[in-house]
KEKE-3310 file (N, C-alpha, C; in steps of 0.2 Angstrom, whole numbers, plus 5000, padded with zeros to 4 digits):
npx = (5004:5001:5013:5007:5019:5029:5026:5034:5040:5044:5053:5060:5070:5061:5049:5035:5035:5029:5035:5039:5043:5054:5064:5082:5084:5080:5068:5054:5048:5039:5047:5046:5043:5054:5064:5075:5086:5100:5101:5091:5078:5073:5058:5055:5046:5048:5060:5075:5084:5095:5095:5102:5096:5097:5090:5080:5064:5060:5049:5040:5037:5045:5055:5069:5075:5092:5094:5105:5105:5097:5084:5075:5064:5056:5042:5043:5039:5039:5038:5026:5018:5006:4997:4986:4975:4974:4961:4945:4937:4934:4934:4941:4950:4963:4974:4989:4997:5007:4998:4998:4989:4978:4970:4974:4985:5001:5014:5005:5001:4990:4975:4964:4950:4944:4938:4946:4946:4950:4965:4974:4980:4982:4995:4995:5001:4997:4989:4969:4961:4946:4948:4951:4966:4981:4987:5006:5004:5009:5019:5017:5007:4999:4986:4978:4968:4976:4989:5001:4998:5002:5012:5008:5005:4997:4982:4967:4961:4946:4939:4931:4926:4938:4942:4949:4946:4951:4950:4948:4944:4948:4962:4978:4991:5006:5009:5017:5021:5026:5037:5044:5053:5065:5066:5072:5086:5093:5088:5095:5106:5108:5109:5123:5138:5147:5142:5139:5143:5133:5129:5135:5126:5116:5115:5109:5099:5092:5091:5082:5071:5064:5062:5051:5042:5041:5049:5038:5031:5025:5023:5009:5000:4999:4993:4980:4974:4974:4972:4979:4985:5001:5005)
npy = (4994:5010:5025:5038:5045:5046:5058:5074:5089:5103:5115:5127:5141:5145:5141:5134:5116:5099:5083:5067:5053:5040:5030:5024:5036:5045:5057:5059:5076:5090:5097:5110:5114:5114:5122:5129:5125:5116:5114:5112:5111:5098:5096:5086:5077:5088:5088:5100:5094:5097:5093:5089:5091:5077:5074:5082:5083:5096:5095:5083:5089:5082:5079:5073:5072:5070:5065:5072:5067:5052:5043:5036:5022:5013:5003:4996:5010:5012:4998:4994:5004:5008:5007:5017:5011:5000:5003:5004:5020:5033:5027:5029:5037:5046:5061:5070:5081:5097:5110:5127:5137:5150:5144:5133:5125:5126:5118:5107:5090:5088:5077:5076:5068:5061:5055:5046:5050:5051:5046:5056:5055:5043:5040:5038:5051:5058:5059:5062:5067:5071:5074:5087:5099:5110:5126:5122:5111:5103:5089:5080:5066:5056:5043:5026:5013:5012:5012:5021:5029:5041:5059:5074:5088:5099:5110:5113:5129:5137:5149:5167:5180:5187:5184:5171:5157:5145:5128:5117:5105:5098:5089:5086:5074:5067:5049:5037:5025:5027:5033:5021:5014:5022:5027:5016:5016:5027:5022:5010:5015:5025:5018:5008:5005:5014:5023:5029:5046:5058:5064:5055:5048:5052:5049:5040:5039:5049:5042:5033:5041:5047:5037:5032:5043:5058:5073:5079:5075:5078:5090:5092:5085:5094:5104:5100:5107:5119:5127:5127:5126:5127:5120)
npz = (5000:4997:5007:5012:5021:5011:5005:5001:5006:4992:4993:4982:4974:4964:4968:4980:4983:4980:4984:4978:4989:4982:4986:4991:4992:4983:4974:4967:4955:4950:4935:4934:4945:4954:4943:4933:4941:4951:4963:4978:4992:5002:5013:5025:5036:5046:5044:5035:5022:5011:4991:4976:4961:4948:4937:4924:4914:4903:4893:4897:4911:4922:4936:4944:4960:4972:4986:5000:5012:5020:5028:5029:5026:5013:5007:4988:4980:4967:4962:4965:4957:4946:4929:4922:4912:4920:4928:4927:4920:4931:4945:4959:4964:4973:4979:4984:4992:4996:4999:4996:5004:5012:5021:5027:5037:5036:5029:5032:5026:5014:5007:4995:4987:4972:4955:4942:4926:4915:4902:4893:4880:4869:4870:4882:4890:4900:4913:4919:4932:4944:4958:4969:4966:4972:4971:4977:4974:4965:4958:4970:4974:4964:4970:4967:4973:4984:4977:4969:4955:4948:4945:4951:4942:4936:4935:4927:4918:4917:4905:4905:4895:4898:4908:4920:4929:4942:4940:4949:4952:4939:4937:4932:4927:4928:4923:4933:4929:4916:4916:4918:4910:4911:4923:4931:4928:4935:4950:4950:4949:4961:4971:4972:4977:4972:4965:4947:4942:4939:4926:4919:4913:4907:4893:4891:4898:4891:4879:4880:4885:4876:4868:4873:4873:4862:4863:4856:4854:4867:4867:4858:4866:4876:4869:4867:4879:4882:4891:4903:4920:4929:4945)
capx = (5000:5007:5011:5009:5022:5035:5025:5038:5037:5050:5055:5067:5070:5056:5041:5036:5028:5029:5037:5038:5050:5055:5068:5087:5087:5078:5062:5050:5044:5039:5052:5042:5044:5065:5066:5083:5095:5103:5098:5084:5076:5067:5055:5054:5045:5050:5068:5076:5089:5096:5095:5104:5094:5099:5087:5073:5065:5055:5042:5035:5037:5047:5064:5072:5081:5095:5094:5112:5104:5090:5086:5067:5065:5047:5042:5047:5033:5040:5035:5018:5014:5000:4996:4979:4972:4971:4957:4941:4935:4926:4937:4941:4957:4969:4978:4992:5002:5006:4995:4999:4983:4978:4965:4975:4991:5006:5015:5002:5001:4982:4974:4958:4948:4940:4937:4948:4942:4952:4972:4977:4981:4984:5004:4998:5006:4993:4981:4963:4956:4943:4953:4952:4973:4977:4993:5008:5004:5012:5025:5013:5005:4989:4987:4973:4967:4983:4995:5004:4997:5005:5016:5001:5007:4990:4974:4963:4954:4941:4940:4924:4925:4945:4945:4950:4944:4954:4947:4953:4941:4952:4968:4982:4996:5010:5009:5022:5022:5028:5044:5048:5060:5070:5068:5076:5093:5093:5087:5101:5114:5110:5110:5126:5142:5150:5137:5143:5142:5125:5129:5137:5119:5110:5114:5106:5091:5088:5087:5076:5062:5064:5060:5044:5036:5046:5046:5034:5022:5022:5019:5005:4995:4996:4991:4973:4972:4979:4971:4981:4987:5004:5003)
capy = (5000:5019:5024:5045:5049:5047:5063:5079:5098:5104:5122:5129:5147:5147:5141:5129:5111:5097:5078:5059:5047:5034:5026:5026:5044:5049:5060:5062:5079:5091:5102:5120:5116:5117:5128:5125:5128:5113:5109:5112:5110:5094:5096:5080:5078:5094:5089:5101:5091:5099:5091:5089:5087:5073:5076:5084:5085:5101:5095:5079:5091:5079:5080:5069:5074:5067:5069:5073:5062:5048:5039:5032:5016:5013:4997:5000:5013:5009:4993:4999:5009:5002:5008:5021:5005:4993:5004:5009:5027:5035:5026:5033:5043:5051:5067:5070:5086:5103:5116:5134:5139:5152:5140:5126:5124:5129:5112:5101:5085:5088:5073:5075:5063:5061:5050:5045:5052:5050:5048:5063:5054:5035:5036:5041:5055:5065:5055:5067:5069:5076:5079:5093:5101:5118:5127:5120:5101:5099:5086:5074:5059:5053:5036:5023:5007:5013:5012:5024:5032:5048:5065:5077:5093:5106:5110:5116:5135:5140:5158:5169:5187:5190:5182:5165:5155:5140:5122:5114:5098:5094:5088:5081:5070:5062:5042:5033:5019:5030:5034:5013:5012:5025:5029:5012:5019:5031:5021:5006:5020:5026:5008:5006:5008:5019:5026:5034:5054:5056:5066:5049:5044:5057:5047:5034:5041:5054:5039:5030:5045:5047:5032:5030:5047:5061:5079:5084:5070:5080:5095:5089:5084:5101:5107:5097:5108:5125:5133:5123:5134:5124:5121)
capz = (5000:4997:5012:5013:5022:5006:4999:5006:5002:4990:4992:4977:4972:4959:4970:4985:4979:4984:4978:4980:4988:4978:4989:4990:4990:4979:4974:4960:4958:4942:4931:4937:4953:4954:4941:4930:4947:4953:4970:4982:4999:5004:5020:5027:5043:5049:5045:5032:5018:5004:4987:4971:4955:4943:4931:4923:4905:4904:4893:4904:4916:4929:4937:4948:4966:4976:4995:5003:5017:5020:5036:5029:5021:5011:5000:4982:4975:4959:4958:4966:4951:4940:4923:4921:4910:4925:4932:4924:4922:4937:4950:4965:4966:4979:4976:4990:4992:5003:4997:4997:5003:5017:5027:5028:5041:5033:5028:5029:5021:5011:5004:4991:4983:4967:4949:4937:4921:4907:4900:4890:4875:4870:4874:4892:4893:4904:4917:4922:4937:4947:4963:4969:4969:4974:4972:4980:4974:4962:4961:4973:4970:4963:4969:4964:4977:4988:4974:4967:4949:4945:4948:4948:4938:4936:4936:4921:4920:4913:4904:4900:4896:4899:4914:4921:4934:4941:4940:4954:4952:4934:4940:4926:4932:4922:4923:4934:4924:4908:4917:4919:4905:4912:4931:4936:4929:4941:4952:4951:4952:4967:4976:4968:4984:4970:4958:4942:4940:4937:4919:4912:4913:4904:4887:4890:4901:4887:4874:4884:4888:4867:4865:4875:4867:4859:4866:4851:4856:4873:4866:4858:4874:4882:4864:4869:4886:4882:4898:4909:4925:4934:4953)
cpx = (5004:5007:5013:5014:5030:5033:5028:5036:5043:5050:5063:5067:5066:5052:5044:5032:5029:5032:5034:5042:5050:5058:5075:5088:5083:5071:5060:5047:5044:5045:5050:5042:5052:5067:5071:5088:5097:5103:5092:5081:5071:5065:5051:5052:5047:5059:5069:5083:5089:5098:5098:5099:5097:5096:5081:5073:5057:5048:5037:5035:5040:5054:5064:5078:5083:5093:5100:5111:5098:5093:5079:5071:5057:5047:5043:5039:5034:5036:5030:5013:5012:4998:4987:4974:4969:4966:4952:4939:4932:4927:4941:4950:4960:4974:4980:4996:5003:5004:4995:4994:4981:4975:4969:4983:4997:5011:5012:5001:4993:4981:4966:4956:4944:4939:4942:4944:4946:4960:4972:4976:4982:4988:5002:5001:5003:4986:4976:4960:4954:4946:4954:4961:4971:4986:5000:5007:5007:5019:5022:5011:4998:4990:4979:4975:4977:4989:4996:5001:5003:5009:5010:5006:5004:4986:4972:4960:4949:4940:4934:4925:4933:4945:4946:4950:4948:4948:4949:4951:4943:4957:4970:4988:5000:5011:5018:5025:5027:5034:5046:5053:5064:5071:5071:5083:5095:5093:5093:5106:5115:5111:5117:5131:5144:5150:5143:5140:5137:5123:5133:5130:5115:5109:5109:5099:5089:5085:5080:5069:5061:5060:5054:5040:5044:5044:5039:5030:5021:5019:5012:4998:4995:4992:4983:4971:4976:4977:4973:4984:4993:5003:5010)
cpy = (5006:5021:5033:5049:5050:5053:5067:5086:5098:5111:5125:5137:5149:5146:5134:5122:5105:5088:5070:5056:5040:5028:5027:5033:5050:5053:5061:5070:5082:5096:5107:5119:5117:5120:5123:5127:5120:5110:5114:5110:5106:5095:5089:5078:5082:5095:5093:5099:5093:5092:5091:5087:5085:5073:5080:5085:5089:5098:5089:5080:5086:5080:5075:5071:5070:5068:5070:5068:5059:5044:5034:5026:5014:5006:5001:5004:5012:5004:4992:5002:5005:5008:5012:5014:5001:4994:5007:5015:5027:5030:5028:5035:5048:5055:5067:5075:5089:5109:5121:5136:5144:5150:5135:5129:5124:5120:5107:5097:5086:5081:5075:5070:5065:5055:5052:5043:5049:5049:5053:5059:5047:5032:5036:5045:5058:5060:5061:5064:5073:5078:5085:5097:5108:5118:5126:5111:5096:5094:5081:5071:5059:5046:5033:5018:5006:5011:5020:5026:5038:5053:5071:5084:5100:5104:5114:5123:5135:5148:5159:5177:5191:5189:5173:5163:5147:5133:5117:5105:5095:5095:5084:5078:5066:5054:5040:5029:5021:5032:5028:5012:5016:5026:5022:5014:5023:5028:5017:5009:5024:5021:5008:5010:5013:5019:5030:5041:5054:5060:5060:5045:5045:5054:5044:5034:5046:5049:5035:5034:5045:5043:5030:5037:5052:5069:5083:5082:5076:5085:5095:5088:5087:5105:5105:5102:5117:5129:5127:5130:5128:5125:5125)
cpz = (5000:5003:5009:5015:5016:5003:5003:5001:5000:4989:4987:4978:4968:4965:4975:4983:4982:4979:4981:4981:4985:4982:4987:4989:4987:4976:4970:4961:4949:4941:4934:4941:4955:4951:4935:4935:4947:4959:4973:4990:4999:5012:5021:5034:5047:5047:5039:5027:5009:4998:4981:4966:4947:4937:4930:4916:4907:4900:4895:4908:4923:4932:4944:4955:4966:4983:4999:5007:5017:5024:5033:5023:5018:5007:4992:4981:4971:4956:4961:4963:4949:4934:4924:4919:4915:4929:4929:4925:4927:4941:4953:4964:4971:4977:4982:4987:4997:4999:4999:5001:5011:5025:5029:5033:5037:5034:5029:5025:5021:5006:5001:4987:4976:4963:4946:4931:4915:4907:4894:4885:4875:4872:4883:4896:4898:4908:4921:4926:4940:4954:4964:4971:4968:4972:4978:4980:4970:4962:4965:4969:4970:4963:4968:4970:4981:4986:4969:4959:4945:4947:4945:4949:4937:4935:4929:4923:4915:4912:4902:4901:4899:4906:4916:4926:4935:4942:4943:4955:4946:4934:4934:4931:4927:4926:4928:4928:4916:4910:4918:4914:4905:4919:4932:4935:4934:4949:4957:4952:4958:4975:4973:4974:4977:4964:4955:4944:4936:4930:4916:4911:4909:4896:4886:4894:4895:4880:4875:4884:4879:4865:4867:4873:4868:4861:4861:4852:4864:4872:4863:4862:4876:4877:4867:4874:4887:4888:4902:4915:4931:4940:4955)
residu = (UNK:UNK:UNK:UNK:UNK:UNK:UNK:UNK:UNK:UNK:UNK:UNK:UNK:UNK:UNK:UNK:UNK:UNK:UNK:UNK:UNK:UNK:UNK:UNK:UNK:UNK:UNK:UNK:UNK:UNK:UNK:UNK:UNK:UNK:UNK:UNK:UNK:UNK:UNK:UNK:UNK:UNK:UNK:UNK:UNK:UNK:UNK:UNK:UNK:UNK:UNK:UNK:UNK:UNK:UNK:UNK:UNK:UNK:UNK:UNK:UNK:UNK:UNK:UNK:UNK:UNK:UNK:UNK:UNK:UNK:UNK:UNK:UNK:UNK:UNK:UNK:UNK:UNK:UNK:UNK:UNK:UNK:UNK:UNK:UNK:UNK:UNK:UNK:UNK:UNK:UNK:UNK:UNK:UNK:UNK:UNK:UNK:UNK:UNK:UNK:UNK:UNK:UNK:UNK:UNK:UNK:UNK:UNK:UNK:UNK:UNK:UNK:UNK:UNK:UNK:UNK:UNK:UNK:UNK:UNK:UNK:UNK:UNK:UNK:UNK:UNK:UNK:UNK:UNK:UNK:UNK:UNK:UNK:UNK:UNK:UNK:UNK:UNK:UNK:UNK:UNK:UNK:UNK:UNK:UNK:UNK:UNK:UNK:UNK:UNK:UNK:UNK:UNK:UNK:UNK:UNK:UNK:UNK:UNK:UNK:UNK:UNK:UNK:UNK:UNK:UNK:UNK:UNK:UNK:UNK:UNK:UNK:UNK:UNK:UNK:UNK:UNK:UNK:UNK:UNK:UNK:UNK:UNK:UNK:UNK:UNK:UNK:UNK:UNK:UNK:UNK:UNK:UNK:UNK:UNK:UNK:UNK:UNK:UNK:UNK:UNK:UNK:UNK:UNK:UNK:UNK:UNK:UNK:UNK:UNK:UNK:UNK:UNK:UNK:UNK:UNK:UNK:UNK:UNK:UNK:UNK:UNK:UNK:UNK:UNK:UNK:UNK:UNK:UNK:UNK:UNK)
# end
């Protein structure tokens, strides 16, 4: 089962959001939320551990932290994650983050529920739901029957008359599962007594993400949703 306490707040110099531990170190969260700097601040149970980030590809919006330090140990989430397909539409959904928000307690872990609506597109690039997210969520997780789904990204607006109003009940999330043929490199390099330099890796994680869709197909997908508003 996903256990919630792997979801942490990531505060960067762009903005505050929020990610996922994976294990070994390391955190899923989105590209807009780190910015393009190079490290960042995970809040981890109150405790504060600076982070190196090893990757990110700006248009599936994800990037991948280091932790300088880790004491936690989780069951693998990775192999937790299940595919949008293995569950029909209008199934119950968990949005998990720390929302910016003036009512709620200032680093709170928030949880909302909703339906899984739809996938973006056939490769998967984009999974819909009704969950309600708010600023500050992005980088969390949308999980499905206490496993892991996605890295939830933004929410839809809607505009009438030169104005736009957020859409907080249509949440998007990129698929775990669609990062499988390339997050375990990362993965095995950080289990590894003495990991390679985490730029000898880039070749062969950038052919990988290529290879499962192409940055044109991601543009694509957002093309479908142009009134997106990131968390």
């Amino acid at each position: 089962m996903f256990d919630s306490r792997c979801v942490v707040q990531i505060e960067s110099a762009q903005r505050k959001g929020s990610g996922v531990e994976i294990g070994d170190g390391l955190v899923l969260t989105c590209a807009h939320v780190v910015g393009r700097g190079r490290r960042c601040t995970v809040v981890q149970e109150h405790r504060r551990i600076q982070a190196l980030i090893v990757y990110q590809h700006q248009e599936l919006d994800i990037a991948v932290l280091q932790l300088s330090s880790h004491h936690r140990a989780f069951p693998s989430v990775l192999a937790q994650a299940i595919y949008p397909a293995a569950h029909p539409t209008f199934s119950l959904a968990i949005a998990h983050g720390f929302p910016q928000r003036s009512d709620l307690v200032r680093k709170q872990l928030t949880t909302t529920s909703g339906t899984l609506q739809a996938t973006a597109a056939s490769n998967r690039v984009l999974i819909r739901a009704t969950c309600p997210v708010y600023k500050g969520m992005s980088g969390g997780a949308l999980t499905l029957d206490g496993q892991l789904l996605g890295i939830i990204t933004s929410y839809a607006e809607e505009c009438s008359q030169g104005k736009c109003h957020p859409r907080h009940d249509c949440s998007f999330a990129v698929p775990v599962k669609f990062l499988a043929s390339w997050l375990p490199v990362l993965v095995d390099n950080a289990k590894m007594a003495s990991p390679q330099p985490w730029h000898n890796l880039m070749p062969r994680i950038d052919a990988a993400v290529e290879t499962a869709i192409t940055a044109e197909a991601a543009r694509d997908v957002w093309k479908k949703f142009p009134i997106v508003s990131k968390l």
